[in-house]
C-alpha positions in Angstrom: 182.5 -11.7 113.6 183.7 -12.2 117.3 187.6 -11.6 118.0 189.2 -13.6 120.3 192.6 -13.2 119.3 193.9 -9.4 118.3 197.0 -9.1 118.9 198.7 -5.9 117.7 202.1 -4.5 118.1 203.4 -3.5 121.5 204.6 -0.3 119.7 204.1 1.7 116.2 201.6 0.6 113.5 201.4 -3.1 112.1 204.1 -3.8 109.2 201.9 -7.1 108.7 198.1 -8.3 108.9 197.6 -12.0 109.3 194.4 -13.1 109.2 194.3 -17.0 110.9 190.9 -19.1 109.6 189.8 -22.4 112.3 189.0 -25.4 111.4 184.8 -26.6 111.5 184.0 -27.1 115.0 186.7 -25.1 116.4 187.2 -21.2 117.3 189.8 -18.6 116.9 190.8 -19.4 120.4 192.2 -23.0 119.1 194.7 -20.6 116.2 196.5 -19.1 119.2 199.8 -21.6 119.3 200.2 -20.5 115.2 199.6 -16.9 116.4 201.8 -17.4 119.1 204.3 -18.3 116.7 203.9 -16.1 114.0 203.9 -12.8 117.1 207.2 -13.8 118.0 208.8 -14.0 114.5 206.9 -10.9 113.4 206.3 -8.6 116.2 205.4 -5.5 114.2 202.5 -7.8 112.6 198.7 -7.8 113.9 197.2 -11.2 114.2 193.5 -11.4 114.2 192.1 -14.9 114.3 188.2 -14.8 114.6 185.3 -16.9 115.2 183.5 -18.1 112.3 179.8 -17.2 111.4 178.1 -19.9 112.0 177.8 -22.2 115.2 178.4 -25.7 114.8 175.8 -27.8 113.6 176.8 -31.4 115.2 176.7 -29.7 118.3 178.9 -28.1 120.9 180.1 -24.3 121.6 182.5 -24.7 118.3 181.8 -22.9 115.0 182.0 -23.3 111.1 182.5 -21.1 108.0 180.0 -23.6 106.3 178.1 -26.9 106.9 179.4 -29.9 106.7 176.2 -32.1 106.8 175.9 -34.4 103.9 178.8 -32.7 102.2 180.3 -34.6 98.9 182.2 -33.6 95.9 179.2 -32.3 94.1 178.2 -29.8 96.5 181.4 -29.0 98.4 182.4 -26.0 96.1 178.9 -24.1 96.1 179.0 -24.0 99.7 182.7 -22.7 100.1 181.7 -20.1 97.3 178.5 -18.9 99.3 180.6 -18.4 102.3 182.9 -16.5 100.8 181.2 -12.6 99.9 181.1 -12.2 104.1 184.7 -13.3 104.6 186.0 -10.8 102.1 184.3 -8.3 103.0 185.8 -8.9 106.5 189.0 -9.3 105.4 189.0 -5.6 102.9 187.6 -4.2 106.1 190.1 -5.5 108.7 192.6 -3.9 106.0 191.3 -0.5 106.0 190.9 -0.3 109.6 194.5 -1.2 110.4 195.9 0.6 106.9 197.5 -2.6 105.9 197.7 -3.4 102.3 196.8 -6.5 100.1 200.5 -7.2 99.4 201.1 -7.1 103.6 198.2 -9.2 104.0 198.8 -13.1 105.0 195.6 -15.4 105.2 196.0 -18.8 107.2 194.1 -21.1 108.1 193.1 -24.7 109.5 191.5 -27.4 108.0 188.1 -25.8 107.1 189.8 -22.6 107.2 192.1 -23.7 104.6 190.0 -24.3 102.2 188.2 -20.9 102.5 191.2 -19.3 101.9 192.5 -20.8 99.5 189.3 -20.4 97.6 190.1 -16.7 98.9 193.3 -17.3 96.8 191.4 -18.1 93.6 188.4 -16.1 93.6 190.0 -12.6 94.8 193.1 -12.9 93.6 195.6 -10.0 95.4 193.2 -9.6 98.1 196.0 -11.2 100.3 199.8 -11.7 99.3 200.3 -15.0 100.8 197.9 -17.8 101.5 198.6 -20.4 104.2 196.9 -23.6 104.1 197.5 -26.1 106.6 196.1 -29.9 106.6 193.3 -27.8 103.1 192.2 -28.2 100.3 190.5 -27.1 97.2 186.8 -27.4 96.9 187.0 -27.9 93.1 190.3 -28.0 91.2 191.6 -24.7 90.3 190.7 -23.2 86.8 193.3 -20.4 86.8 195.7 -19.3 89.4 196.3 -16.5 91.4 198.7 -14.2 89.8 199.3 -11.8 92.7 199.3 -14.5 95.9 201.6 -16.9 96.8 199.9 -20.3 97.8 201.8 -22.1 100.8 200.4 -25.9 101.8 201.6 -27.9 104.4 200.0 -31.1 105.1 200.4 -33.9 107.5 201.7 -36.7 105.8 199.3 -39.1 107.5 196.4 -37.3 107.7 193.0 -39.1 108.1 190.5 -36.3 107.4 191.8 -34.6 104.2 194.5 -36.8 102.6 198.1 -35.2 101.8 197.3 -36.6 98.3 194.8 -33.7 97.8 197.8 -30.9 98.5 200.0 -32.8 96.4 197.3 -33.1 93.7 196.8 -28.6 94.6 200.6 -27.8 94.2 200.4 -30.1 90.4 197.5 -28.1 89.5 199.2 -24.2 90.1 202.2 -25.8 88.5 200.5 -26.4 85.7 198.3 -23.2 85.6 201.7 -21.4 86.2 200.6 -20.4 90.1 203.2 -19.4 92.4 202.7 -21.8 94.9 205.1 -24.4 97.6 204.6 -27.6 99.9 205.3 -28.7 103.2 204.3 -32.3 104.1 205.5 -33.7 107.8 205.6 -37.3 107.2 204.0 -39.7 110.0 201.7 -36.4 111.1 198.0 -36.2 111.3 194.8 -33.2 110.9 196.6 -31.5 112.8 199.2 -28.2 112.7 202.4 -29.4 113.6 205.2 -27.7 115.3 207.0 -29.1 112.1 204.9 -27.5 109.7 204.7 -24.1 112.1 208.3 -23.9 112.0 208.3 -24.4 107.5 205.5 -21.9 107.6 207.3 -19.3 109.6 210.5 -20.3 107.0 208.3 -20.0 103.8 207.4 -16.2 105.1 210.8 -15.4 105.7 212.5 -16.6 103.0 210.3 -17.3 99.8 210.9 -14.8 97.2 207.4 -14.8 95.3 207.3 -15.6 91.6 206.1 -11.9 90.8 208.6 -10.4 92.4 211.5 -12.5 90.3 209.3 -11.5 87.4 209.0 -7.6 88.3 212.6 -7.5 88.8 213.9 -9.4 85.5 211.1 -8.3 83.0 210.2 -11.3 82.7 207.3 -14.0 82.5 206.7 -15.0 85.7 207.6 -19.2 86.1 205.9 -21.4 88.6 207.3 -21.8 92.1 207.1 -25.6 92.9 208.7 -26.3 96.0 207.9 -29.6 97.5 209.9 -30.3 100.9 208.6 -33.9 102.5 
């Protein structure tokens, strides 16, 4: 995959890999205001925001992780599934080649994006510590969750394209599954990610203490995280 945005510390070796996923039609080019963000909160991290696979098939220089055309409910999760083996492998790669762990390992993404990692979430469970899904959603409602990633949504509250109803319906689910998981919904917002949401994203990082850790450190069960800010 092409690179657009590599950013890596001005000094030292990265503390931090985030990996930032575009939304269909886009590039990793359109990611840099979230990288921009996330360099000056965590300037020991390396952002890497590429280009998806494939180009764009309605057209235009933009790119997607999967098609689009004729997409429905039925279909929706076999395509997110074949896209992901390539966008693992990328990811366990990127990791070795900058000698930054799973557990250091933040994957973010847009739209399209968000719904690829999120399925990262579910189907490679620790591959990443935290998952960051902004305006996503799941292809197919989640079976199991993640025991070993923390799932962060945020979601604009008027969204037109993918309906705030679908991250509610995500953080009930890993609730119930006993996920790890928190929302961020800016009411009156569209597809779109919002300063607003930017600013509870770089919060969540900063601040959220994940569910396993709690657990490591009492010896206990692990309970679900469900933290739901409007």
């Amino acid at each position: 995959m092409q690179l657009p945005i590599e950013w890596l510390p001005a000094e030292g070796t990265p503390e931090q890999l985030i990996l930032l996923l575009h939304g269909v039609g886009a590039d990793g080019v359109s990611m840099a205001p979230l990288a921009q963000a996330l360099r000056a909160e965590f300037p020991q991290a390396a952002l890497i925001a590429p280009d998806a696979p494939h180009p764009f098939d309605a057209g235009g220089p933009g790119r997607q992780w999967f098609s689009v055309a004729g997409i429905t409910e039925a279909n929706r999760a076999a395509r997110v599934a074949a896209a992901l083996p390539p966008l693992v492998a990328w990811v366990r790669c990127t990791q070795d080649r900058l000698r930054v762990g799973p557990a250091a390992t933040a994957i973010a993404g847009f739209s399209q994006g968000a719904i690829l990692a999120l399925e990262t979430a579910l189907r490679n469970d620790g591959l990443a510590g935290r998952v960051l899904a902004f305006g996503g959603r799941f292809a197919a409602p989640p079976e199991a969750a993640p025991r070993h990633t923390t799932v962060h949504l945020f979601h604009g509250g008027a969204d037109p394209v993918i309906p705030a109803a679908h991250a509610r319906a995500a953080l009930e689910a890993l609730a119930a599954l006993q996920g790890d998981a928190t929302l961020d919904i800016a009411e009156g917002t569209g597809h779109a990610i919002h300063p607003a949401l930017v600013q509870r994203a770089l919060f969540r990082l900063r601040n959220h203490v994940p569910a396993r850790t709690w657990a490591a450190a009492l010896g206990a069960v692990p309970h679900p995280a469900q933290d739901h800010d409007d």
